[in-house]
N, C-alpha and C positions, 0 to 999 in steps of 0.2 A: 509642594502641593501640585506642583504644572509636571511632574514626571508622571504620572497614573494617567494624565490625559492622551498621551501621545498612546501607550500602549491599548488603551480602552477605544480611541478611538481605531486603532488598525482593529484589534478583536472586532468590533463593530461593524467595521466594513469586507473583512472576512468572514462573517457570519450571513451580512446580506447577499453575499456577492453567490451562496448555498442557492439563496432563492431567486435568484438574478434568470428569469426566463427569455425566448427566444424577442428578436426585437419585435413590434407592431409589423405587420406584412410579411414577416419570414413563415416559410410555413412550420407550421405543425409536426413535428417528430413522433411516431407512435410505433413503439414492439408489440405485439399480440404475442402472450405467450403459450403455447400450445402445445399441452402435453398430457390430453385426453385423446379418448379412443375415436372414432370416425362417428359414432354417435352424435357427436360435437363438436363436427366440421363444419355442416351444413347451416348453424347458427352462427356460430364465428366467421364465416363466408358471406353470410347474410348481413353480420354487422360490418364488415368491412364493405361492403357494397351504399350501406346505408349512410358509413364515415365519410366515404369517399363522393355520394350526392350530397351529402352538406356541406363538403370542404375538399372540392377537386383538388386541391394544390397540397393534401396531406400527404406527406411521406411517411410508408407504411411498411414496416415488416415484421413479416410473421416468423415466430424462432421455434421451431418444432421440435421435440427429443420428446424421448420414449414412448407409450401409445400415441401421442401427438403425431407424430410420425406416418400413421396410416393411413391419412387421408393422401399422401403425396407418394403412396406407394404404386409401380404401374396398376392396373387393372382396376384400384380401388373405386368402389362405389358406395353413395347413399342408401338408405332404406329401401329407396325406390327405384334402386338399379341405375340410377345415373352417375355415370361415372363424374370424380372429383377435378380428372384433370381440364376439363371446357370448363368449367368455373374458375379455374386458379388459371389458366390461359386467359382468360376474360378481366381477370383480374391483371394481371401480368402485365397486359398489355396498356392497363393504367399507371403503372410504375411501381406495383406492388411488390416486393420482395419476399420469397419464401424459400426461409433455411433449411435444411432438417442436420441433423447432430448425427456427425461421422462416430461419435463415442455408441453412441443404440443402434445404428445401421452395424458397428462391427459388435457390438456385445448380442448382436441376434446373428451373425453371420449373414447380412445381407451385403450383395456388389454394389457400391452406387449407381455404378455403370447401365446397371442391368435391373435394379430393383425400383430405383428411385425417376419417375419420372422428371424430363430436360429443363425443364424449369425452375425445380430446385435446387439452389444452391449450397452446398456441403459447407456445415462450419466445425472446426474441430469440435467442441461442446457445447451444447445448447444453451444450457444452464449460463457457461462464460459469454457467450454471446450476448444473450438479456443482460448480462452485467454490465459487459461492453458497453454494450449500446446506452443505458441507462445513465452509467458514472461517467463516460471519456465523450459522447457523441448528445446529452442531452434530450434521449428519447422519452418518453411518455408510457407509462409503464401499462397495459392493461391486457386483463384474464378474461377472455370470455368466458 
């Protein structure tokens, strides 16, 4: 009867350990996944500005691939002709992390070098990054 215990109880504590979140006062882990067109930049920019006045101590990155990607391209701009990069500098310089996916920059034949403004940081896949960061690092998964 006492051999079922032992393993029921480890299942048990391996299944809580699934939901076992960051301690009280750690901060906040968040991926923004972003893989619409520049339409829906300026919203996503918007909520991370709004994340980051409720909970300065959030760490925050954004994983960009395929039309996601446009908003971090040089020259790109809003509706309103405002270019994206003073807002992701603005941001940036709160500790915001923004990837874009070397796999969509070479499937379009873009240079990182030369296409992708200096603040973006190059991760092999996009897509693996949000996984990354979700399964191995404890991030907070959200779509704007």
């Amino acid at each position: 009867m006492r051999t079922w215990k032992l393993p029921l109880l480890a299942a048990l504590l391996a299944f809580a350990s699934l939901f076992a979140g960051a301690a009280p006062g750690d901060p906040v882990k968040v991926v923004y996944h972003m893989n619409e067109g520049v339409d829906k930049a300026p919203q996503m920019l918007r909520n991370i500005r709004n994340h980051l006045t409720a909970d300065p101590k959030a760490k925050i990155v954004v994983v960009s691939h395929a039309a996601g990607i446009n908003f971090l391209l040089k020259d790109a701009k809003d509706a309103n002709g405002n270019p994206f990069e003073v807002a992701v500098q603005d941001l940036v310089s709160k500790g915001v992390v923004f990837d874009v996916c070397a796999f969509t920059l070479q499937s379009r034949n873009l240079d990182p070098k030369t296409a992708v403004i200096e603040e973006a940081k190059l991760v092999p896949s996009g897509v693996a990054e949000v996984a990354r960061l979700q399964a191995q690092e404890g991030f907070v998964y959200l779509k704007p």
